[in-house]
N, C-alpha and C positions, 0 to 999 in steps of 0.2 A: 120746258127746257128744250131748247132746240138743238143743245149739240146730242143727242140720247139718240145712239143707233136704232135703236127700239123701245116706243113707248108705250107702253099698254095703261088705261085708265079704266077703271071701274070693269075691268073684264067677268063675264059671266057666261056659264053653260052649263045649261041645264038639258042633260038627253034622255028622249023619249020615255016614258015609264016615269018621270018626277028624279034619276039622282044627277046631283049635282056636284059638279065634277068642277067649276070654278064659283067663286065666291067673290066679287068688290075685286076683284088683284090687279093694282097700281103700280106699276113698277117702272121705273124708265132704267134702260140699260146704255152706260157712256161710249162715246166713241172711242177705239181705240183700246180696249183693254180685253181682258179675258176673264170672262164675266162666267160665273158657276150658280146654275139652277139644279137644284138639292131639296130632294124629298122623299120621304117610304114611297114604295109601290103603290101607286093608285093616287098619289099627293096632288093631282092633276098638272104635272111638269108634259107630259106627251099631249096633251089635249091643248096644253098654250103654245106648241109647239104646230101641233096640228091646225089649229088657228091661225098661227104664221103662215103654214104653208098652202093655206086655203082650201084645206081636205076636209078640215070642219067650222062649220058656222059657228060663230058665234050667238049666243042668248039676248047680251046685252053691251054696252061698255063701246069702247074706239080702242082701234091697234094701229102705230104708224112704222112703217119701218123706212128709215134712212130720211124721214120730214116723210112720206107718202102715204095718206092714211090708205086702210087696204080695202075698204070699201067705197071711197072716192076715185083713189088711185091703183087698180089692183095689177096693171098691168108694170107699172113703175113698181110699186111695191116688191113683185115678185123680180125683178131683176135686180133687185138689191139685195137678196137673201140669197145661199146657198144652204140646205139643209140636207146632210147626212142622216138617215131615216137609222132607227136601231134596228127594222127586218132589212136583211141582206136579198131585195130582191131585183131583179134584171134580167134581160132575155138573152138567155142562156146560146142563143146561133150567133150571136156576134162578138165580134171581136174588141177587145178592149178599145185599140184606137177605131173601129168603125162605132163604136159605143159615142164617145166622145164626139167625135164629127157630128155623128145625129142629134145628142143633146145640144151641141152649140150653134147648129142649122136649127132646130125648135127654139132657141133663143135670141136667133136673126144675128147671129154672130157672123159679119163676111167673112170668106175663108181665110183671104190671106190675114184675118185676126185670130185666127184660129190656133190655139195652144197647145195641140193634144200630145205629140212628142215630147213637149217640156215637161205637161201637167204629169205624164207617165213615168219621167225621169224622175219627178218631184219624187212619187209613191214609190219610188224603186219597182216599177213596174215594166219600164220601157223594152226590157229583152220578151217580155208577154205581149208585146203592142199587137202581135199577129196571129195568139194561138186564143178560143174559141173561151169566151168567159166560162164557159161551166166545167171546162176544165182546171180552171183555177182555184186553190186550195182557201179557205174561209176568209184568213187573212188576208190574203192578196185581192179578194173581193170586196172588202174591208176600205183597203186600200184605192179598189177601183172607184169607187161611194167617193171617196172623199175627192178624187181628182172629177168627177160625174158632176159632183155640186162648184167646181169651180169652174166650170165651160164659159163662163159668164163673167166672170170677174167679179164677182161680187162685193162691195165693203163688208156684206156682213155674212158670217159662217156659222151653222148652228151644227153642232154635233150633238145625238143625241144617242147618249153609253154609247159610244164609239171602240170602247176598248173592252166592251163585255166578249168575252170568251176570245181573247186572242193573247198571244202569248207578251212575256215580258219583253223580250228585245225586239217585237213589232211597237207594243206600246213604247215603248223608248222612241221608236222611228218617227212613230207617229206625234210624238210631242216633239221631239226634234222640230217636225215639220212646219206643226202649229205653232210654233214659237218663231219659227220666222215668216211665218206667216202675218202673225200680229207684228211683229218687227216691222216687215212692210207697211202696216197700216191696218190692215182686215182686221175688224170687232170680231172678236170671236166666244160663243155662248156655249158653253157645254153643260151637260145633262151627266150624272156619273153616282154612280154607286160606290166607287172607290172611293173615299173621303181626302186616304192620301194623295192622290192625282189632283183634289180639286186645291188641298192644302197648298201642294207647290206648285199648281199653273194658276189660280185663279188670281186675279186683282182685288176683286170684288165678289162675293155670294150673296142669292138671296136663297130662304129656306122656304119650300111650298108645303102646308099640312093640309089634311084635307079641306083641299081646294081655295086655301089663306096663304099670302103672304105672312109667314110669324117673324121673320127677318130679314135686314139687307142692309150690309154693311160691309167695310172694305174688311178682309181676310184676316188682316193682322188683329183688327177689333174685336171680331168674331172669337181669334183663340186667346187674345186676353179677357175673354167672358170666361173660361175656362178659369176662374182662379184660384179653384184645391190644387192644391200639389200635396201629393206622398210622400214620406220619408222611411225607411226601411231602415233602422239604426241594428245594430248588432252590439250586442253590452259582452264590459268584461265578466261577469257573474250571471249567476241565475238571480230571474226577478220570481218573488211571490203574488205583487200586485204590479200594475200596469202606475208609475209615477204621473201626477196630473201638473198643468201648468197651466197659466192663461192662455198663455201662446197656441195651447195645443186644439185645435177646433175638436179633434178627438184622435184617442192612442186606444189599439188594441193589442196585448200579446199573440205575438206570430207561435212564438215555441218560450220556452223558459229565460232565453237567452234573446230575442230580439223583438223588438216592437215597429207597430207603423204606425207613423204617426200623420194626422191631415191636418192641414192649414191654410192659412189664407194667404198666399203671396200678394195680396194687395194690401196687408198689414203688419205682416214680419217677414222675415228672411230666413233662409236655413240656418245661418250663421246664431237666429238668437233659437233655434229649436233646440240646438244642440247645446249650446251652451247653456239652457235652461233643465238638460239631463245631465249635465255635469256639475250645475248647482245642485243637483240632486246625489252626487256624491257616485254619480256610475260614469266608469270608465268607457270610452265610445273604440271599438274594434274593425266595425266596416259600415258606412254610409251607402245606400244606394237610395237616387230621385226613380221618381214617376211623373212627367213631362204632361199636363192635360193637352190633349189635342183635341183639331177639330172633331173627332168621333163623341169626343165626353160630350161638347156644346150641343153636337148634333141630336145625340139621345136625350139630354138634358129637355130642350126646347121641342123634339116632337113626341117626347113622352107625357106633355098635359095636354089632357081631351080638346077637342077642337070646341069653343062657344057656338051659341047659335045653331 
């Protein structure tokens, strides 16, 4: 596939001591969209990442990013990526914007190509451009990260938990940002523990279990894999037993007075659950759903053991 920001084929790594941190993992990620790598702790998401950014070898397998494979081309390779690392690290004597100058002279950027008043504006950082990074509070370092990996211009932006331990209206800013980021054009790959974040920024997810691709599919597919839905009915009387019906994948009594009931939404509808407890002669008092989201899929799919 050649429009694939990033392709990875048969990727493997295996470090010192025998464990094995990638498996076979085939993945090509589209230009152009906002693409979410998803997995428990240890899933090997940092280590395919670390592989992109040339910190760690590869075992086995080809990685291209942007058409440049990264052991043919590593020096193109690496000017096609920006990668926001999850440790907050940087040398804490310099200044935000002498930060920037230096990373985009290490990337042979001429000056007068040089961004860093805008990239600073970008992060809402620009009133910081002259006070000493280690004075800067988690998030605004955060912040620095991500304008750090843009010196370059890169097509492609990989964040990875970008928004661990920082507060809600910095993550609002920071999706803000990414989102016109991809507007412009930038592929951009995030890494995240939040499920929700990745629910409403991603195009696409793929899921990593120990060290396998188990899926990779565009978002909206992903949560119509989710097809239980709850129903939390409230009756006019006390029930003795819990009413049965085809429709009902299964009903349990909550209290005397209400039940929940699960179902397939890919074979009935609320409209026949309900009305299959009013063929049963009970008066309906209050309805409330249970919405399956991406977190149900995501337990679902890395809760069986890895093969192999």
């Amino acid at each position: 596939m050649t429009d694939a920001a990033i392709s990875l084929q048969g990727l493997c790594k295996t470090y010192k001591g025998g464990k094995q941190a990638l498996t076979d993992v085939t993945l090509d990620i589209p230009q152009g969209q906002i693409f979410g790598l998803l997995g428990p702790n240890g899933a090997g998401k940092s280590t395919t990442i670390n592989i992109l950014a040339g910190l760690v070898t590869k075992t086995a397998g080809k990685a291209s990013i942007w058409g440049f494979d990264i052991d043919e081309h590593p020096r193109n390779a690496k000017r096609s990526i920006g990668i926001v690392p999850q440790e907050i690290v940087f040398d804490p004597f310099f200044t935000p914007f002498e930060m920037l100058e230096l990373y985009a002279g290490l990337y042979g950027v001429p000056k007068k190509e040089r961004r860093s008043m805008e990239l600073l504006r970008a992060v809402y950082l620009d009133d910081k451009a002259n006070a000493y990074a280690r004075s800067l509070s988690g998030g605004m370092k955060r912040r620095l990260l991500v304008a750090k990996a843009l010196v370059h211009n890169p097509p492609v932006l990989v964040l990875d938990e970008p928004t661990a331990g920082v507060d809600v209206e910095l993550r609002q800013q920071l999706w803000e940002y990414v989102r016109a980021l991809n507007a412009r054009g930038t592929t951009v790959v995030l890494t995240t523990h939040y499920l929700q974040e990745a629910e409403e920024l991603c195009d696409r997810i793929a899921i990593i279990n120990h060290g396998r691709v188990i899926a990779n599919r565009p978002t909206r597919e992903l949560l119509a894999m989710a097809q239980e839905k709850a129903v939390t009915v409230t009756l006019d009387r006390d029930l003795a037993t819990a009413p049965q019906a085809p429709c009902f994948e299964k009903i349990e009594l909550k209290n005397e007075r209400s039940v929940v009931i699960t179902y397939s939404k890919d074979k009935v509808n609320a409209g026949e659950v309900l009305a299959a407890l009013q063929g049963a002669g009970l008066g309906i008092v209050d309805v409330s759903t249970h919405e399956a989201d991406l977190e149900d899929v995501f337990l679902n799919l890395t809760r069986t053991p890895a093969h192999g």
